[in-house]
C-alpha positions, -999 to +999 in steps of 0.1 A: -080+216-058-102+191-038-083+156-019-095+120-028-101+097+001-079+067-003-075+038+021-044+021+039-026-010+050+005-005+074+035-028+064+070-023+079+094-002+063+105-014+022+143-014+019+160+015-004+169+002-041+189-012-054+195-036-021+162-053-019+161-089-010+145-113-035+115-120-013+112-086-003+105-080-043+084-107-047+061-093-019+062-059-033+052-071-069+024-094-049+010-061-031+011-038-065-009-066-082-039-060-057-068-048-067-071-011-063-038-008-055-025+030-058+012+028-045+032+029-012+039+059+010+068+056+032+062+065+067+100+063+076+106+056+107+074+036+113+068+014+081+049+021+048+014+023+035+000+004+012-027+029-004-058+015-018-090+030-040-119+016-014-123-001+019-132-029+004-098-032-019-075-024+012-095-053+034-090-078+006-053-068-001-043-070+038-061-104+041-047-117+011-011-102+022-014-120+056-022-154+038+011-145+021+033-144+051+037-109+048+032-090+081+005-065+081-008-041+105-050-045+114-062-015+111-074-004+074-074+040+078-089+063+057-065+088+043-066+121+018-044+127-012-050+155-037-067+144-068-040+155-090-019+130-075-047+102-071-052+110-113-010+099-118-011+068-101-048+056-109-042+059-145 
């Protein structure tokens, strides 16, 4: 089984269901309506990624999350997840 390269955007950590602040939900539905997006990967203590098809899609997402108000790290990475998985949650 071969890995798909996906890319990320660091946000802080997302609160656990059901106790998730109304604007903390409205920033979550804001990120999973980017373009590209794939879904989170929680990187607990640290904070979350934000996983993204291309460069490109993870660049416009972070810029468009920081125009938001929603804090962001700067660096966009370049991660692997099997292709099984990348199938799921592309579909």
């Amino acid at each position: 089984m071969s890995d798909v390269e996906v890319w990320t955007v660091a946000i802080g950590n997302l609160p656990i269901p059901p106790f998730i602040p109304r604007k903390t939900k409205k920033a979550i539905q804001f990120i999973k309506e980017q373009d590209g997006f794939i879904g989170f990967y929680p990187v607990y203590p640290k904070g979350t990624l934000c996983l993204f098809k291309t460069e490109n899609d993870a660049k416009g997402a972070r810029n468009m999350m920081r125009f938001k108000g929603i804090q962001v790290g700067d660096n966009i990475c370049k991660a692997y997840m099997p292709k099984e998985d990348y199938d799921r949650f592309t579909r």
